[in-house]
C-alpha positions as CSV (number, residue, x, y, z in Angstrom):
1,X,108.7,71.0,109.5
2,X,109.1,74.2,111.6
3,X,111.9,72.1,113.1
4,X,113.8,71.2,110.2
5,X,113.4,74.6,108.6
6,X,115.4,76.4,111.7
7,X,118.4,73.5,111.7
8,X,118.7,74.5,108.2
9,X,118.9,78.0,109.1
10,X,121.4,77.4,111.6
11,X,123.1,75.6,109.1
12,X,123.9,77.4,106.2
13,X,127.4,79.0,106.2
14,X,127.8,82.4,105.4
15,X,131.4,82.8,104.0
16,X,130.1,79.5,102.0
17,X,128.2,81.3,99.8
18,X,128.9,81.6,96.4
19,X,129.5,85.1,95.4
20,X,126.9,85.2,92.3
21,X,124.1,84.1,94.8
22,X,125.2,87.3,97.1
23,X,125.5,89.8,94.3
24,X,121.8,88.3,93.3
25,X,121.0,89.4,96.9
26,X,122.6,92.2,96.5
27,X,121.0,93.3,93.3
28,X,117.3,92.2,94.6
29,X,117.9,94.7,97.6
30,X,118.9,97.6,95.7
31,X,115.7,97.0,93.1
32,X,113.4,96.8,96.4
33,X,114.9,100.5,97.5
34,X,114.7,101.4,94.1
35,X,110.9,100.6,93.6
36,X,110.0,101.6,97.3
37,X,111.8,105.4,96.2
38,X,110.0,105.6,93.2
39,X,106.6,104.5,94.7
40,X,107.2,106.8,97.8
41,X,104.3,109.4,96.9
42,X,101.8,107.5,95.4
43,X,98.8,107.2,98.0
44,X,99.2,103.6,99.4
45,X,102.9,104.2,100.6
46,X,101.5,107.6,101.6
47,X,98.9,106.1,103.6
48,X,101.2,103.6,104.8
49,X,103.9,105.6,106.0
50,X,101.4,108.6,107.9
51,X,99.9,105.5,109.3
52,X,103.5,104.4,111.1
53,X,104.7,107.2,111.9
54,X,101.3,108.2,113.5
55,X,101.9,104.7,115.7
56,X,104.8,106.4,117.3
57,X,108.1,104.9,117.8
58,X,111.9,106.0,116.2
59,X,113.6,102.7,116.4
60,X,113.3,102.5,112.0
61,X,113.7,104.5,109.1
62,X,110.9,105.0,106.9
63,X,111.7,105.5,103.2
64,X,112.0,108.6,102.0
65,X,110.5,110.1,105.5
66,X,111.9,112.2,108.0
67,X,109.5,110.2,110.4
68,X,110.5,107.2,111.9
69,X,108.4,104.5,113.8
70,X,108.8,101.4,115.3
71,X,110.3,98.2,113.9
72,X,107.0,96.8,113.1
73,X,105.5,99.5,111.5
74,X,108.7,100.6,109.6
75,X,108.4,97.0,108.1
76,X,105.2,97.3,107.4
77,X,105.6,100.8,105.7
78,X,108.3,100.7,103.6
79,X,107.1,96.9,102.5
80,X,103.9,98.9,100.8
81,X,106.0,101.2,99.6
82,X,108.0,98.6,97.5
83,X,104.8,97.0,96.1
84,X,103.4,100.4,95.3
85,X,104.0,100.2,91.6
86,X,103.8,96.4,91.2
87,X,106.9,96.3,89.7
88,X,109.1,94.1,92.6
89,X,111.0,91.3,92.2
90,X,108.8,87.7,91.1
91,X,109.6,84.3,92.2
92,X,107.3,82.3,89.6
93,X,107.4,78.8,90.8
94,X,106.0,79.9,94.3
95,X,103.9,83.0,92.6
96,X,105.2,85.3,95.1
97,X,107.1,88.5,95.5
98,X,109.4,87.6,97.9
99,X,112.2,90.6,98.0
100,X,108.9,93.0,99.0
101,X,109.1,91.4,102.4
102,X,112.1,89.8,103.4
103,X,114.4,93.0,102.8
104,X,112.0,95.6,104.3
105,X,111.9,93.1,107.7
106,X,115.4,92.8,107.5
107,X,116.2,96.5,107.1
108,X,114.1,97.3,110.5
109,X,115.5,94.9,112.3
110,X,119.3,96.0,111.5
111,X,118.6,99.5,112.9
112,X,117.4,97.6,116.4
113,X,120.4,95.6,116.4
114,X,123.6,95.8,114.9
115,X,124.4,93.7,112.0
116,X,127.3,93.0,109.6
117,X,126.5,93.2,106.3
118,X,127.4,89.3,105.8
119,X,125.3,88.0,108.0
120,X,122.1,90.5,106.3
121,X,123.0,89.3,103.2
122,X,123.0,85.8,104.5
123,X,119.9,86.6,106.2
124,X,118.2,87.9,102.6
125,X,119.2,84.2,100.7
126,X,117.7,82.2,103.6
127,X,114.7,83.9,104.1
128,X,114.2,83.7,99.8
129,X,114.9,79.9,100.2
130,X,112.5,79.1,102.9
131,X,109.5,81.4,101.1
132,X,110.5,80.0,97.7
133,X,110.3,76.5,98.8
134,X,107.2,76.7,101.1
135,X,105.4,78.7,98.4
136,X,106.4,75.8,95.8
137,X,104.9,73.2,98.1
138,X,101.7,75.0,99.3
139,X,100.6,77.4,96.5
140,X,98.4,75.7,93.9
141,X,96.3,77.2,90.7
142,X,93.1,76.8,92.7
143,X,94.9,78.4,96.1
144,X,95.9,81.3,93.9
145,X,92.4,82.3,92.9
146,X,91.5,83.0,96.7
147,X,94.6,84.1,98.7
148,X,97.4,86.1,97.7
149,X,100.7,84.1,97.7
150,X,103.1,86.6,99.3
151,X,100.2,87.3,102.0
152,X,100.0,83.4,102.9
153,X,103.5,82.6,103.0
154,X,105.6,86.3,103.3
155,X,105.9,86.5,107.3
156,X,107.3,82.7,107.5
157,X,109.4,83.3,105.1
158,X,110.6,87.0,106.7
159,X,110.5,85.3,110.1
160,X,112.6,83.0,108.9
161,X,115.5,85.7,107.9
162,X,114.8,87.6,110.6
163,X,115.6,84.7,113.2
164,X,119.1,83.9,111.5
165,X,119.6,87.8,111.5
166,X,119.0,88.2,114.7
167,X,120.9,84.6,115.8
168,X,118.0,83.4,117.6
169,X,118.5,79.5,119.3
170,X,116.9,76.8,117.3
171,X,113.8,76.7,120.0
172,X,113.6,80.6,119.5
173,X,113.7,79.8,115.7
174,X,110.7,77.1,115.3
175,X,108.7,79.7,117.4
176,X,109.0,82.5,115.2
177,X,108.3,80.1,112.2
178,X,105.5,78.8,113.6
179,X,104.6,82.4,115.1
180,X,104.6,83.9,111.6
181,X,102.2,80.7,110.2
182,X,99.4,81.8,112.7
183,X,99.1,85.3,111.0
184,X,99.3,83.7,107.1
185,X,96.8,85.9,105.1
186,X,95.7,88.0,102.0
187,X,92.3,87.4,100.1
188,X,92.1,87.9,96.3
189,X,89.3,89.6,96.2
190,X,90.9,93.1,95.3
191,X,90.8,92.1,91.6
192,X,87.3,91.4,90.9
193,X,86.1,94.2,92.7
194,X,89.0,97.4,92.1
195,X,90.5,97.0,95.6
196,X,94.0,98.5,96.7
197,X,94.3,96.2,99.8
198,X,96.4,94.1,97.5
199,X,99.2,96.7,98.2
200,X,99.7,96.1,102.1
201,X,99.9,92.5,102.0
202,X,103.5,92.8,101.9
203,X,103.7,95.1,104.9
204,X,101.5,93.1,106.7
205,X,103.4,90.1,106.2
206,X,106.9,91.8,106.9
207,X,105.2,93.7,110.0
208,X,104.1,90.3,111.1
209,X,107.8,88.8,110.6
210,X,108.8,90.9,112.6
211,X,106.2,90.4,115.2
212,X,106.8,87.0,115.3
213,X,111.0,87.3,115.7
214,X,111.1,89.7,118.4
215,X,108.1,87.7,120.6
216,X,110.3,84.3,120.0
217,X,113.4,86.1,121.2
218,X,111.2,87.2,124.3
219,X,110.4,84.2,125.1
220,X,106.8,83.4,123.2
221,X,106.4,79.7,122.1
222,X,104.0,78.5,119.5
223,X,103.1,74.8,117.9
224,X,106.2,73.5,117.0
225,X,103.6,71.4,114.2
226,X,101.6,74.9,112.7
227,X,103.2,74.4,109.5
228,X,102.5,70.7,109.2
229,X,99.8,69.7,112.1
230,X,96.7,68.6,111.1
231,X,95.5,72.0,111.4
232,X,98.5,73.7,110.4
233,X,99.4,75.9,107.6
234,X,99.4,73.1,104.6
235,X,96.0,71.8,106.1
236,X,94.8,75.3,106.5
237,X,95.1,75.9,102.9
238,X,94.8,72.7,101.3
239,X,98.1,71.9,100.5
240,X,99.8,69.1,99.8
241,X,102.3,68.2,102.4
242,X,106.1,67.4,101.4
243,X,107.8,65.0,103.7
244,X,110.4,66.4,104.2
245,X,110.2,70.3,102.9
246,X,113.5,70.2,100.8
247,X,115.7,73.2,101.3
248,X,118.8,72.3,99.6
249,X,120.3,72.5,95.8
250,X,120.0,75.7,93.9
251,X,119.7,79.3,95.5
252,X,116.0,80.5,94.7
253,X,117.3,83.9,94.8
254,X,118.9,83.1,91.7
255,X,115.2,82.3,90.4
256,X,113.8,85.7,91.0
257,X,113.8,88.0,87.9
258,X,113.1,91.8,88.0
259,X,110.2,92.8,86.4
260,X,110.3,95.1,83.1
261,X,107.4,96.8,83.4
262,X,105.3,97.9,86.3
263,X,102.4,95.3,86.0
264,X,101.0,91.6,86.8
265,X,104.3,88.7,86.6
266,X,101.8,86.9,84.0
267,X,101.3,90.3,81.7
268,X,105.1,91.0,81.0
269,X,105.5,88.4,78.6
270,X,102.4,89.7,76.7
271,X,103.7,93.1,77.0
272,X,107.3,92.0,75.5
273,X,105.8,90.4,72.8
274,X,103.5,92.9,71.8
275,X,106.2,95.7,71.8
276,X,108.0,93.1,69.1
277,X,105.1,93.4,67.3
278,X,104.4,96.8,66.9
279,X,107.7,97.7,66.3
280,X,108.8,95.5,63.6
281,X,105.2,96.2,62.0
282,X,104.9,99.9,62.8
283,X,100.8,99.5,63.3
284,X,98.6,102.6,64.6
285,X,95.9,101.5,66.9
286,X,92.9,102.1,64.4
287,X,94.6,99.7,62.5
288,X,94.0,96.8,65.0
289,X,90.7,94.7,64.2
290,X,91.3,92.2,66.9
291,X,94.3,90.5,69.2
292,X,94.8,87.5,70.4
293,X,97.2,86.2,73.1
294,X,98.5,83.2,73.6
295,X,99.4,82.1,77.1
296,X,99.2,79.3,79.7
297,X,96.4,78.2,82.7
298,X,98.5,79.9,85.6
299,X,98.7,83.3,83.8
300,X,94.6,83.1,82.3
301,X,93.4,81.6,85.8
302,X,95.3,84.2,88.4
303,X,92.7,86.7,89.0
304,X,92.4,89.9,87.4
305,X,94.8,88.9,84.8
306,X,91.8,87.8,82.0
307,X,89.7,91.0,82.2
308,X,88.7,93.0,79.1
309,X,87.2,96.2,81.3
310,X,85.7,98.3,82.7
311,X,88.7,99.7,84.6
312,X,87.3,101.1,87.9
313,X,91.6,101.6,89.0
314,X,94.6,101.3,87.8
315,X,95.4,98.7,89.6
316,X,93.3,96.7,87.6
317,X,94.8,97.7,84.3
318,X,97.9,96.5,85.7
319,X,96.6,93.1,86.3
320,X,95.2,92.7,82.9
321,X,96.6,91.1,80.2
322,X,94.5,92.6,77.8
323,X,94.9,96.5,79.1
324,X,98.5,96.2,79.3
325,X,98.7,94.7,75.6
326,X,96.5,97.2,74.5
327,X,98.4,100.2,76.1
328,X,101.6,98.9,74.3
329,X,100.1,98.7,71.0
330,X,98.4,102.0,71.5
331,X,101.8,103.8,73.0
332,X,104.6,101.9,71.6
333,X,105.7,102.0,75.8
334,X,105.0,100.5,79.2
335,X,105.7,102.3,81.5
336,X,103.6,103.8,84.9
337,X,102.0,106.2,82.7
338,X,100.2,104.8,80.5
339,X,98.3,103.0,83.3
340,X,96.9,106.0,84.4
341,X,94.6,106.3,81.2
342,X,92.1,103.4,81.9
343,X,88.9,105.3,81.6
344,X,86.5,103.1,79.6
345,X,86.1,105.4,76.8
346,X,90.2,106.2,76.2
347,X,91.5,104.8,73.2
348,X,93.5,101.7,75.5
349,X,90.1,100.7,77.2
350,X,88.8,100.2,73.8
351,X,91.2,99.0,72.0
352,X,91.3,95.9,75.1
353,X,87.8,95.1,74.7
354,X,89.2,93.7,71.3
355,X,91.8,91.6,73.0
356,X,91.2,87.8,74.0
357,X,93.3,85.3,75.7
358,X,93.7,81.7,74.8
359,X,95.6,79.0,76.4
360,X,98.5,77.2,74.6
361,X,99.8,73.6,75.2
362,X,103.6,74.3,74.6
363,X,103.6,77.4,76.3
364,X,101.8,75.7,79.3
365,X,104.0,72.9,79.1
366,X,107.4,75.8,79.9
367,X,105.4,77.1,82.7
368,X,107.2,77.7,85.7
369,X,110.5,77.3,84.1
370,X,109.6,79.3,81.0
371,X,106.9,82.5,80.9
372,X,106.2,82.7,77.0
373,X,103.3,84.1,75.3
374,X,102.5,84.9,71.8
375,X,100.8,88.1,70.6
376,X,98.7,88.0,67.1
377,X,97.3,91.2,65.9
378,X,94.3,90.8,63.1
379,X,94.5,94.0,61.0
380,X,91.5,95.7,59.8
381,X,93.3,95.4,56.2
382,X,92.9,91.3,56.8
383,X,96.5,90.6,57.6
384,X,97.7,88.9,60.7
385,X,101.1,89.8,62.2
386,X,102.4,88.4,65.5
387,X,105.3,88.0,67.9
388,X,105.7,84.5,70.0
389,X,108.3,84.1,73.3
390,X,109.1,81.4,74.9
391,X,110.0,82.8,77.6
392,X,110.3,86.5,79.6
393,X,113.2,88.6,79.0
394,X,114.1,89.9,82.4
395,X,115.7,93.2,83.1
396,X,119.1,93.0,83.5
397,X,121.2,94.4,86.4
398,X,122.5,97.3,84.5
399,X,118.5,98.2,84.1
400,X,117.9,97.3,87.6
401,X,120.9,99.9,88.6
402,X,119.9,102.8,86.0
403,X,116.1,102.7,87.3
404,X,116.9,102.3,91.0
405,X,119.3,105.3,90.6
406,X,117.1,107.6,88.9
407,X,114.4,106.7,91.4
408,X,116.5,107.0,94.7
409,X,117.9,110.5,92.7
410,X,114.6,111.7,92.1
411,X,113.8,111.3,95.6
412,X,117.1,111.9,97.5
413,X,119.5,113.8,95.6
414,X,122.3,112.6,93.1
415,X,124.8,112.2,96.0
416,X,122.5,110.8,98.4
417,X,121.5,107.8,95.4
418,X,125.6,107.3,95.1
419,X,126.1,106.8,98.7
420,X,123.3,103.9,99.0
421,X,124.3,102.5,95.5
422,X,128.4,102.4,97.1
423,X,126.7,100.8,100.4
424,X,125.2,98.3,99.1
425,X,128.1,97.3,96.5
426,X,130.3,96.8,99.2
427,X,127.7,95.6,101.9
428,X,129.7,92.6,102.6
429,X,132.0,94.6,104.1
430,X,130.1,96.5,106.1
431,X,130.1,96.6,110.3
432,X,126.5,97.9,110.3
433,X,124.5,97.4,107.6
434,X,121.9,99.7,109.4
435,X,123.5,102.8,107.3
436,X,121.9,101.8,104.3
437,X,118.7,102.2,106.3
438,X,119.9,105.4,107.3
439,X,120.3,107.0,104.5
440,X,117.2,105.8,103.1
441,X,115.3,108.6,105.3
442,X,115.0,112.1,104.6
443,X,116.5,115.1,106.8
């Protein structure tokens, strides 16, 4: 499989591409600098980016830093960084956040070695089309409840566009594939028990891409069979193993949505809905004798997601359906803010103790192609109003542009956001993409 992967890297044309799948890539790289800027102070990215610099190293810019640090650990940083408020980009069908890692590698690397910006954005589409497609093949219901998908299969993916950035040979290829399979991780434990390792699985997968690249490039060989050996990566994890992994037809890029609100994938449907509901029906929370919501196995069975409280973090109240339904129907919002309320005696806490989830054959029947859910509020007065969706609405590009501006303005300066905003518009163009990374640091 590693084999087959890298003569498909080798093979995809560049100038081929059709220019909606690279303004996709181009759009899913400006949301990832856009989330990374607005979750540059929060304590993970913090943590992650004293943590780098500390390392030593000034190969690679860390977001919003002055610091710099190696390529490794500027991957690793500014990967955290763009998880830090769980609102990246979402591949559904392989249940992973794929721009969180590829773009973060991809950036580090260009600063090491110079890079048009066709070939990165080139680089970007592959490494989404080999994660997307692994993480269809090998991620399962029952996988999901134990390992993170983004940990398991984010540094083969990364490796992957990291190897066509960097032009490695088809040998040097398979071994950073199979390279980046040996260090496949991320336990989904975090959930159950209020953990915050959940946002460094990113930067340890994009850290370990790019691990795995630059060791191929120096020579480092690895099983040309970890991915599909009897004790490869689709063994490993249970998997079951497609003969042959099938890279071509649609873009998965395309696929990926941007995420409204900064919580779970499987809660933004549930969010949507209930903001339909309370709006149409203008209900106060002490109104509200009970909710239910309708959704699907995935979204019930992913862990953290069906949880009524206690709150121990807010991390948790961003994986639960039932918090962030309750938040909207108590706020009339979803935004960051309202997470940060999830003591157990606030009015959202409560109010979520009220909320149950229930599975629903046609909605389970959409899932991957459709997310829908159905919200039904029980009033104390004994009527029932309710929202159903078929399927998510996604934010659209001219959201994606208006929050990453705001963020990057916040952060950088007005002038500063304009410059990245122009750079990555016309990064085709570009001689060294590595300015975009540039500019992402602070003087």
């Amino acid at each position: 499989m590693a084999r087959a992967i890298a003569r498909w890297i080798h093979a995809v044309d560049a100038a081929a591409l059709d220019a909606g799948v690279v303004e996709k890539a181009q759009l899913c790289l400006l949301d990832m600098i856009g989330v990374a800027a607005a979750a540059n102070d929060l304590p993970w990215s913090r943590q992650a980016a004293q943590y780098a610099a500390a390392m030593g190293g000034n190969r690679a810019t860390l977001i919003g830093s002055p610091a710099h640090a190696s390529i490794a650990e500027a991957a690793f940083a500014n990967a955290t960084a763009a998880h830090g408020l769980v609102q990246e980009d979402m591949h559904t069908a392989s249940v992973a956040h794929i721009g969180v890692v590829v773009w973060p590698t991809l950036l580090a690397l260009a600063e090491a070695q110079r890079a048009t910006g066709r070939a990165f954005v080139a680089a970007g589409i592959v490494g989404y089309q080999v994660m997307a497609r692994i993480g269809q093949a090998l991620i399962t219901k029952d996988l999901a409840q134990r390992f993170r998908p983004t940990g398991l299969i984010g540094a083969v993916g990364a490796a992957a566009a990291g190897a066509r950035l960097l032009r490695l040979s088809e040998d040097e290829t398979v071994n950073a594939l199979a390279l980046a399979a040996n260090t496949a991780g991320g336990l989904n434990e975090w959930p159950r028990s209020g953990g915050g390792e959940m946002f460094f699985h990113p930067g340890f997968a994009a850290r370990n891409a790019v691990t795995a690249v630059l060791l191929a490039r120096a020579g480092a060989e690895a099983s040309e069979s970890a991915l599909d050996g009897p004790a490869g990566l689709f063994a490993a994890f249970g998997g079951a193993l497609p003969a042959p992994l099938d890279l071509g037809g649609d873009w998965e890029i395309l696929a990926a949505y941007h995420k409204p609100a900064p919580a779970c994938n499987y809660a933004q449907t549930p969010a949507q809905a209930a903001l339909g509901v309370r709006g149409a029906h203008a209900i106060a929370p002490h109104d509200v004798e009970s909710v239910v919501v309708k959704s699907f196995p995935e979204a019930i069975a992913y862990p953290g997601c069906d949880h009524a409280g206690p709150y121990r973090t807010q991390l948790q109240a961003k994986m639960s359906i039932q918090f962030t339904v309750a938040a909207v129907l108590v706020h009339g919002r979803l935004d960051d803010e309202v997470f940060r309320d999830f003591a157990d005696d606030g009015e959202v806490a409560r109010l979520a103790r009220r909320v149950r989830l229930e599975n629903d054959a046609e909605l389970a029947r959409g899932y991957p192609q459709r997310q829908g859910a159905e919200v039904i509020v029980t009033l104390r007065d004994g009527r029932t109003v309710g929202r159903r969706l078929l399927e998510l609405e996604p934010l659209d590009p001219a959201g994606v542009r208006r929050r990453t501006r705001a963020a990057l303005g916040a952060l950088l300066g007005d002038a500063r956001a304009a410059g990245i905003e122009r750079e990555i518009d016309t990064i085709t163009g570009s001689p060294d993409v590595a300015r975009i990374a540039r500019l992402l640091g602070r003087e």
